[in-house]
LOLUM-263335 format. One line per field, with one value per residue (C-alpha): residue in one letter; residue number from 1; x, y, z. Coordinates in pm, 1 decimal. Each point is the difference from the previous one (the first is absolute). Layout:
N
aa <- (A, ...)
i <- (NUM, ...)
east <- (X, ...)
north <- (Y, ...)
up <- (Z, ...)
end
This chain:
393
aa <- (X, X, X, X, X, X, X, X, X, X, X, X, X, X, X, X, X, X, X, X, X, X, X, X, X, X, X, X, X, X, X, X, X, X, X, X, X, X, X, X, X, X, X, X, X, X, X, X, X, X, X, X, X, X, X, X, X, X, X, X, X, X, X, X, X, X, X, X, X, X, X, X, X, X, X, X, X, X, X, X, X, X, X, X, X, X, X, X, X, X, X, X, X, X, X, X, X, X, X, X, X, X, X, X, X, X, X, X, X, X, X, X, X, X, X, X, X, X, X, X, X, X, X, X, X, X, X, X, X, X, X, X, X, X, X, X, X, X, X, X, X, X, X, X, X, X, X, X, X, X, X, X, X, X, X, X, X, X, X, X, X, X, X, X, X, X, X, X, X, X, X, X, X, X, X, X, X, X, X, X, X, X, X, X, X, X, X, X, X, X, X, X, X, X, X, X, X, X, X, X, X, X, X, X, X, X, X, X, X, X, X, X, X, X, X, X, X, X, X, X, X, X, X, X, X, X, X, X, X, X, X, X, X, X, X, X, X, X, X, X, X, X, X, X, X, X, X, X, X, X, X, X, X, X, X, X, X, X, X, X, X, X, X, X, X, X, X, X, X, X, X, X, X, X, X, X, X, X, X, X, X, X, X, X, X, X, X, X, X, X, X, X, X, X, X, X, X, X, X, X, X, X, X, X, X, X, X, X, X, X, X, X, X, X, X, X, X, X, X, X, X, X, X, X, X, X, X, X, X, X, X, X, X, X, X, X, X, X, X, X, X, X, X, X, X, X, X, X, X, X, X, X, X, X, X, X, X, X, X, X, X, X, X, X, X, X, X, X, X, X, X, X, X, X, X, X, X, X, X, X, X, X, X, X, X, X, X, X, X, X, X, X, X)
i <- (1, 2, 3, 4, 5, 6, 7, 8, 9, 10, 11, 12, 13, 14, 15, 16, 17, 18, 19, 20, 21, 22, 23, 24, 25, 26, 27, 28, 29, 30, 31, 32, 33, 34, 35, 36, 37, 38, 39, 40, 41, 42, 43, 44, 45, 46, 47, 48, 49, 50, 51, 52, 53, 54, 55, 56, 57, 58, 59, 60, 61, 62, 63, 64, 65, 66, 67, 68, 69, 70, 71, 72, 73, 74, 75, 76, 77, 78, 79, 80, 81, 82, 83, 84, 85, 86, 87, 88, 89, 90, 91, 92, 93, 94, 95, 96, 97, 98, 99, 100, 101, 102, 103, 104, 105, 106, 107, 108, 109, 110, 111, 112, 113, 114, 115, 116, 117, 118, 119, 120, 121, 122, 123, 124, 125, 126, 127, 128, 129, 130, 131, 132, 133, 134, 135, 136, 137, 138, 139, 140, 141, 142, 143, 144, 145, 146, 147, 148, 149, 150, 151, 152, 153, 154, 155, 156, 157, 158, 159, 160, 161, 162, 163, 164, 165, 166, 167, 168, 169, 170, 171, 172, 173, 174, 175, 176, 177, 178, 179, 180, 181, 182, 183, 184, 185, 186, 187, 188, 189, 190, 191, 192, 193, 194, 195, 196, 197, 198, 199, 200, 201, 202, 203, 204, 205, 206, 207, 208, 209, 210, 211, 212, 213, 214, 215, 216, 217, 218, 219, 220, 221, 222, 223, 224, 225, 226, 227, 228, 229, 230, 231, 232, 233, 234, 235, 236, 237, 238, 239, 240, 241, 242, 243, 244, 245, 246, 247, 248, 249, 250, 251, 252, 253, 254, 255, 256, 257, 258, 259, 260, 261, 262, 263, 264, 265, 266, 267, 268, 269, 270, 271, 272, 273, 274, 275, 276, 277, 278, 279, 280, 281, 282, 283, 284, 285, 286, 287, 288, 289, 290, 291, 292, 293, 294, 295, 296, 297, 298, 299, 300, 301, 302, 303, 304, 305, 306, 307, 308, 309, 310, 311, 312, 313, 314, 315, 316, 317, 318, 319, 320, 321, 322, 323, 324, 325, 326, 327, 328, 329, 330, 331, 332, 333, 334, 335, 336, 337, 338, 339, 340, 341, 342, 343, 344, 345, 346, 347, 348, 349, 350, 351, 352, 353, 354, 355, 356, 357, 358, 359, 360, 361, 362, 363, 364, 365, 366, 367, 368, 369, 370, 371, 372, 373, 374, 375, 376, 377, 378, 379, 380, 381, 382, 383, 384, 385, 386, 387, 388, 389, 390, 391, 392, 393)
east <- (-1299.2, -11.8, 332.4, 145.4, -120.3, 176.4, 323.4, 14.5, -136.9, 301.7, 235.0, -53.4, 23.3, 279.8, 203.3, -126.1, 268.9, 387.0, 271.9, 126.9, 338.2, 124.0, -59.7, 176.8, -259.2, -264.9, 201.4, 40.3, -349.5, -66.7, 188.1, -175.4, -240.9, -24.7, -50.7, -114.9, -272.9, -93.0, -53.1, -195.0, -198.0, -67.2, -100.8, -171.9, -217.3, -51.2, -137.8, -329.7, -108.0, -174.6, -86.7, -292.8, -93.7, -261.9, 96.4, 63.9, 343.6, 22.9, -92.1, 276.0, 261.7, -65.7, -10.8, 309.2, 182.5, -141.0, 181.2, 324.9, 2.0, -86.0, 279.2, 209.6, -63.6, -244.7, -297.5, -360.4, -91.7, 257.1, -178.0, -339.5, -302.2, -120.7, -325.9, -161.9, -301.4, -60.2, -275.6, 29.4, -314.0, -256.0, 258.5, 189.4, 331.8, 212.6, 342.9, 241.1, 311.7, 293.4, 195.1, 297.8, 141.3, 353.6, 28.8, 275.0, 243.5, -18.1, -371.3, -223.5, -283.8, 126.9, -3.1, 223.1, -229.1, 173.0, -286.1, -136.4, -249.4, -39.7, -341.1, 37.8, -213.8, -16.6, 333.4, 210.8, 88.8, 387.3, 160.8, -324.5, 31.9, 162.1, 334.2, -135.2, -96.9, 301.4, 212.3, -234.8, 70.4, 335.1, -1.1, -207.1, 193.8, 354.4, -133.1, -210.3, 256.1, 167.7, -116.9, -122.8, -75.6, -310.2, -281.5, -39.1, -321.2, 24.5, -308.6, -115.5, -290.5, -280.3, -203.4, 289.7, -146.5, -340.4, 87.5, 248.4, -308.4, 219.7, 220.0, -324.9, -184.2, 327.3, 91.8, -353.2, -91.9, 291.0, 232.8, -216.7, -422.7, -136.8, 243.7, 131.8, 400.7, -1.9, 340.9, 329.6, 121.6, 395.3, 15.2, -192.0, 252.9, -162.3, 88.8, -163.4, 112.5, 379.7, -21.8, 234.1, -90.5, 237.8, 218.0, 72.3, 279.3, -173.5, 240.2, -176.7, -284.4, -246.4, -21.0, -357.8, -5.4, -377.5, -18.3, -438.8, -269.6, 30.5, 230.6, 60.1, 246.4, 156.1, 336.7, 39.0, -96.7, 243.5, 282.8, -79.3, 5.4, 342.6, 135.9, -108.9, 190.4, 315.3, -114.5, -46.5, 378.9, 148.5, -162.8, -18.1, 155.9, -319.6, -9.0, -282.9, -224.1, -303.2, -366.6, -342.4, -209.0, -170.0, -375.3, 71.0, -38.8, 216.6, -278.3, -268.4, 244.5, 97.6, -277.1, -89.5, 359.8, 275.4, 335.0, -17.8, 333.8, 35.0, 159.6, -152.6, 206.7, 162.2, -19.1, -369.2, -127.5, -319.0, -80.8, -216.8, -382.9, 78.5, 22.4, 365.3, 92.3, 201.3, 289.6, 145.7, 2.9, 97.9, 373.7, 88.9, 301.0, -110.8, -268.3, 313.3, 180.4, -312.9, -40.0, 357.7, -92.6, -317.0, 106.6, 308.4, -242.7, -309.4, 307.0, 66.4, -290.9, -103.7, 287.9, 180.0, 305.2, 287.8, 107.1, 124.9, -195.0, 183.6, 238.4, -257.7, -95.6, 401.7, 46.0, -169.4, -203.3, 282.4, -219.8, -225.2, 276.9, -37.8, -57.0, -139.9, 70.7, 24.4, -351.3, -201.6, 173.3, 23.2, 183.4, 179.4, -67.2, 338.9, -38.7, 214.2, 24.8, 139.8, 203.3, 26.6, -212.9, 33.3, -300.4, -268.9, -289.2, -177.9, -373.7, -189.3, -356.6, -262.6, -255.6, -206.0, 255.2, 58.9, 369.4, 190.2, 337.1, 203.1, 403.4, 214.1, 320.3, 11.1, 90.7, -93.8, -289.7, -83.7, -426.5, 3.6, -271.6, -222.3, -245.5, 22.2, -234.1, 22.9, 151.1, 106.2, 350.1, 33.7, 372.9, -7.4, 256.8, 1.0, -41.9, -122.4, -241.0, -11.9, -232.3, 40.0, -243.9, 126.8, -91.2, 85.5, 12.4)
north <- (-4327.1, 220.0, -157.3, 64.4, 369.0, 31.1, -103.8, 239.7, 285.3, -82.8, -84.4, 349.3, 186.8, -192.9, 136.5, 325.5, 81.8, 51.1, -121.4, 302.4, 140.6, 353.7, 265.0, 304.1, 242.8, -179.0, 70.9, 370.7, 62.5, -237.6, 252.8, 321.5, -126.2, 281.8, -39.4, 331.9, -99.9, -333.7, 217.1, 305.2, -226.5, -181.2, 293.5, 166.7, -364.7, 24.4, 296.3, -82.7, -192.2, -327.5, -75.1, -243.5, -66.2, 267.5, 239.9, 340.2, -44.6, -319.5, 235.2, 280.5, -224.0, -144.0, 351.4, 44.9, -327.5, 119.5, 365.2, -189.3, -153.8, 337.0, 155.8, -264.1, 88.8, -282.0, 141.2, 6.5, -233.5, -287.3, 46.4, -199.7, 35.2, -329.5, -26.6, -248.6, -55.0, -291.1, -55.7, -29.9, -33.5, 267.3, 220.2, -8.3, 106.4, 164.6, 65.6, 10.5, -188.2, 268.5, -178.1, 138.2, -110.5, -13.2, -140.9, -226.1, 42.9, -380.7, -180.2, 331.4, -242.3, -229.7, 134.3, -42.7, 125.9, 116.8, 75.7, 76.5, 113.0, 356.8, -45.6, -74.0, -83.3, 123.0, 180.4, 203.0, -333.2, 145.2, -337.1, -194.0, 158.6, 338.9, -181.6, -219.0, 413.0, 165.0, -272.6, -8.5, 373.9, -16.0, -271.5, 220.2, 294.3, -153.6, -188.5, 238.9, 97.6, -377.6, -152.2, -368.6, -287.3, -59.4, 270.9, 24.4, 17.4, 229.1, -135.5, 199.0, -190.7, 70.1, -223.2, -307.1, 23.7, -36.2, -333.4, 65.3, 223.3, 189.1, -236.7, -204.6, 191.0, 77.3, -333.7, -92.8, 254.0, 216.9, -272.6, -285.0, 21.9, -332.0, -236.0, 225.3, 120.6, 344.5, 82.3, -180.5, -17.4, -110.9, 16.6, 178.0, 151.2, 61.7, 219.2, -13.8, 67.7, 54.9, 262.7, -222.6, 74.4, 244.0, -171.2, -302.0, -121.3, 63.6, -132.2, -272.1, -11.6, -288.4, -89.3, -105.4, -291.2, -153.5, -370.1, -69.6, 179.9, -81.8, -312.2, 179.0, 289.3, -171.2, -66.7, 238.5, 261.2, -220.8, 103.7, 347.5, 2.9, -145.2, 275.0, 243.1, -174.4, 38.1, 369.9, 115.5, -78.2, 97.8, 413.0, 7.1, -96.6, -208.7, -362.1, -239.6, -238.1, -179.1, 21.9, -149.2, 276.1, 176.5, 133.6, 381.7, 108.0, -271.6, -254.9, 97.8, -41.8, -322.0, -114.5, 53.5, -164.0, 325.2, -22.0, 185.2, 12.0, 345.3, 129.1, -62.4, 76.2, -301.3, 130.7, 65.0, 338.1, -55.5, 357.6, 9.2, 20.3, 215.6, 358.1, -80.7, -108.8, 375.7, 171.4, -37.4, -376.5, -76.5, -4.9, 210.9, -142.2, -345.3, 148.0, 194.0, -327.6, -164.6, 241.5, -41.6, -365.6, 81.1, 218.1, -267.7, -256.1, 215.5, 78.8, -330.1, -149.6, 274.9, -32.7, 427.7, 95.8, -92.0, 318.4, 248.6, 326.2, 272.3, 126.5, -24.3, -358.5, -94.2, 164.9, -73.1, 300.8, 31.1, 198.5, -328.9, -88.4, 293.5, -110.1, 159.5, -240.9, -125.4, -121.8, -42.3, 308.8, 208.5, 304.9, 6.5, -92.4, 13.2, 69.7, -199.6, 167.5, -156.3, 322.0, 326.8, 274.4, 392.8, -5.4, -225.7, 2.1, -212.1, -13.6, -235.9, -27.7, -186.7, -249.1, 265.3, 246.0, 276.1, 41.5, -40.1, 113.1, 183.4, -0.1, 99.0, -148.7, -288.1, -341.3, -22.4, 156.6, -34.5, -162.9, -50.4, 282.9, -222.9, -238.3, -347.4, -86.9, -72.2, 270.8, 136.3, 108.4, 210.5, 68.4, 315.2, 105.3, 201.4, -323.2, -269.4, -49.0, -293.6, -151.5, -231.4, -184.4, 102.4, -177.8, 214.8, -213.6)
up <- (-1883.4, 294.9, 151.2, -287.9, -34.5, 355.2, -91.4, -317.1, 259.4, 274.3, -260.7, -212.6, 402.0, 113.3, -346.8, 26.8, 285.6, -111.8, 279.6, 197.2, 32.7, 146.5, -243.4, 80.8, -131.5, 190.5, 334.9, -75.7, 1.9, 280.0, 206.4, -162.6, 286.1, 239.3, 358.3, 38.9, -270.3, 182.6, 339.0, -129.8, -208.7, 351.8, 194.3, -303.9, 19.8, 386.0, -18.8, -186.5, 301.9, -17.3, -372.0, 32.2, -356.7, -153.6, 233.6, 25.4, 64.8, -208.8, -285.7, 62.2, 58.9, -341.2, -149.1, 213.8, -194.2, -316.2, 16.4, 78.1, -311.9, -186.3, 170.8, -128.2, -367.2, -28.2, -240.8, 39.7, -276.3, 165.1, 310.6, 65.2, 296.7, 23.8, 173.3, 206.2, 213.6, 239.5, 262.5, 407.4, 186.6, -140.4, -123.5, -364.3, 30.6, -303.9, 9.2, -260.9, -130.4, -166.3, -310.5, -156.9, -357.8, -88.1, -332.0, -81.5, -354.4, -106.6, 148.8, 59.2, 69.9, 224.0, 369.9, 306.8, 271.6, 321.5, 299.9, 310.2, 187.0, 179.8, 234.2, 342.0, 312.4, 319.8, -28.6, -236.6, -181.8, 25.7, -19.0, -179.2, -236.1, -44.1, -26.2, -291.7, -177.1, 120.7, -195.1, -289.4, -20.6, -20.6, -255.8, -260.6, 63.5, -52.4, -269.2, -200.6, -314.7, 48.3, -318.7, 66.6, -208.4, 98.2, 146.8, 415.6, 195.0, 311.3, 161.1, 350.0, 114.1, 261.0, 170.7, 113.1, 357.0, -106.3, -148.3, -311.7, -187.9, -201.9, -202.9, -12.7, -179.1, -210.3, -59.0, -101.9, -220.0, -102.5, -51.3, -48.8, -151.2, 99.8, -114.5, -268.6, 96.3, -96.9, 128.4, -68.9, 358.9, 17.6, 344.5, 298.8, 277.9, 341.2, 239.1, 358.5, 372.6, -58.9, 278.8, 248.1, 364.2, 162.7, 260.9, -211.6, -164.9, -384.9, -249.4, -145.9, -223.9, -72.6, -387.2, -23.9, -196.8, -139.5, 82.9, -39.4, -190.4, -380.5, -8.0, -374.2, 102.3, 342.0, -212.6, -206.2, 348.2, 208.9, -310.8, 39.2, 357.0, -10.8, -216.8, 243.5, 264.8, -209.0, -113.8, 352.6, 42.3, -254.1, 20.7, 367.1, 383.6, 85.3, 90.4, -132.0, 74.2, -156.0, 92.3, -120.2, -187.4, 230.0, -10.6, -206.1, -314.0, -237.2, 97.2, -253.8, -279.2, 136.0, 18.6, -392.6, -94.1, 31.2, 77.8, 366.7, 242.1, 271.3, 293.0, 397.0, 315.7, 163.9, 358.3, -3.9, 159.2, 240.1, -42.8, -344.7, 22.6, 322.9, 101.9, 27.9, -350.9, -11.7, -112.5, 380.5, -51.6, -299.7, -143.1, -278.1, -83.4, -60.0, -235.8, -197.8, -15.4, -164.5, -206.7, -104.7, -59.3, -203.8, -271.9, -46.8, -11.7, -218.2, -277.7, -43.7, -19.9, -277.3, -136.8, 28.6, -234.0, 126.2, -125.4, 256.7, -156.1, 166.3, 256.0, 258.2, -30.1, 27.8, 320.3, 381.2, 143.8, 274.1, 215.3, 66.8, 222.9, 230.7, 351.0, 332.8, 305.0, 224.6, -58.3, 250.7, 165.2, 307.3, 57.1, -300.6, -360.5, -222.0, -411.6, -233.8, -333.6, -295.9, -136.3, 187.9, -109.1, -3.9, 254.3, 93.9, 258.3, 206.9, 125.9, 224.5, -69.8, 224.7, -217.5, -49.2, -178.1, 294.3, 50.6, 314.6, -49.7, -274.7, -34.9, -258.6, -76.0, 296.1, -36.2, 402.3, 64.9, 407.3, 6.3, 382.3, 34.3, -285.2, 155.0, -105.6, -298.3, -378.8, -240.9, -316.7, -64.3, -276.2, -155.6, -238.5, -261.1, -267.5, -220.8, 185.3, 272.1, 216.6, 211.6, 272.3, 313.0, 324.2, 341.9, 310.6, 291.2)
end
């Protein structure tokens, strides 16, 4: 009997996932991704420090995450605190989990979870995993009046460091009681350490793909993990590769059964769980590119209209495709502007927002007097502002 209980299980997951083809309207708001987003986000993340779980700064940057999604139009009631307390040594530790609702048009009670986790250890966690929240971010915001068959999870979780605490505690007594599934889970999307290292040659991304746990979901996870392969090229420029399931958040859901597939860097950073897991070392781009690939992928596996819903949605935000370079530079840094404006400006701003150098006007603005480090280059016009990581050499 319990064989045959596991084939209904994998059979019922492996139909629950539609082949994929290029949907226009998917792409459109694949590229409503802004890089400018993706590296304020970053620096916005950096800037609360280390965020050991049930800190002080573990707590603001969740109060941080959850005023992102409030200025996104997201209401009160659809977001949820989700509390949690674990012991280490004599102390008991509490930290919270943030959960945001989207409910879907067609199955408003059967969830496609999309996750990661925002504590970090001994450094600013930029890479592991403010990439995994910047993305996340960008996901909910593009996504927020996209109506979708079925409801999304946004799922920030604390305590990953500490041993996966956070969507422990979820998975075992939000989604789950005992043996009791409270939640219809579709599928649970993970992102974590998509950062990239800078220096490398980023333009692949592991598909992580379960292969042990719960023998009950390992097809139906290995389907879904193939459909993100073909998502991720079909809404953006990244190559792919597959990769065991690593040890984040998807794994307490595996473990009770879920469908769980996610995105991990393929040229592995050794900079998280150290002082140097920063905004200085990790690659922006690469994290816009995933993020490019992860609201392709998150429509489709929620199934968006294929509608295109305004004028907005049918065009690229052009200005994404401004460019300062060369990058690393050294005397000079050129700007490459998609349309000519009546004016613009440009500012330089050091990692901890004092500004270097103002110009107005200049596509060649002269930085030999700058000293080498890591900054911000900010591109200002009476529209649009763009923002852009700058190495002077």
């Amino acid at each position: 009997m319990k064989k045959i209980l596991s084939l209904i299980v994998l059979s019922f997951g492996l139909q629950s996932f539609n082949s994929q083809s290029f949907i226009q309207a998917y792409q459109n708001r694949a590229n409503q991704v802004s890089q400018t987003n993706i590296t304020t986000n970053l620096q916005d993340f950096s800037n609360f420090g280390i965020k050991t779980t049930g800190s002080t700064n573990n707590a603001n940057a969740l109060n941080w995450i959850k005023n992102k999604y409030l200025s996104y139009g997201y209401s009160a009631s659809q977001i949820v605190e989700d509390p949690f307390s674990y012991t280490s040594g004599s102390n008991t530790i509490n930290s919270k989990n943030l959960v945001i609702t989207k409910t879907g048009t067609v199955y408003p009670n059967k969830f496609v979870i999309i996750c990661g986790h925002f504590d970090s250890i001994n450094g600013p966690g930029v890479n592991d995993n403010g990439s995994g929240t910047s993305i996340i971010l960008e996901a909910a915001r593009i996504l927020k009046d996209i109506p979708t068959e079925y409801s999304i999870k946004f799922i920030h979780f604390s305590g990953e460091e500490q041993g996966l605490r956070g969507s422990t505690h979820y998975a075992n007594t939000v989604a789950y009681q005992g043996t009791n599934r409270v939640l219809d889970i579709k599928l649970v999307f993970n992102l974590d350490q998509v950062g990239g290292r800078v220096g490398n040659n980023n333009n692949t991304i592991y598909c992580d793909e379960d292969m042990g746990g719960n023998p009950n979901n390992t097809a139906a996870s290995v389907a879904a993990t193939q459909e993100l392969v073909t998502l991720t090229g079909l809404y953006s420029p990244l190559l792919t590769d597959i990769d065991t399931a690593e040890n984040t958040d998807y794994v307490p859901f595996e473990l009770k059964g879920e469908v769980i597939t996610g995105y991990f860097e393929k040229i592995r950073s050794n900079y998280p769980h150290t002082s140097n897991d920063t905004f200085a070392n990790t690659d922006p781009v690469y994290i816009y590119n995933v993020g490019k690939a992860s609201v392709g992928a998150l429509q489709h596996f929620a199934v968006a209209t294929t509608s295109i819903l305004s004028t907005e949605e049918n065009t690229i935000n052009e200005w994404e495709e401004a460019t300062i370079y060369p990058n690393p530079a050294k005397d000079f840094l050129n700007i490459k502007l998609p349309k000519k404006p009546k004016t613009f400006s440009f500012e330089l701003i050091d990692l901890l927002g004092h500004s270097f150098l103002k110009t107005e006007n200049q596509t060649k603005i002269n930085i030999s007097g700058i000293s080498k480090g890591v900054y911000l280059g900010k591109i200002i016009t009476d529209k649009h502002t763009v923002v852009r990581k700058v190495m002077i050499k």
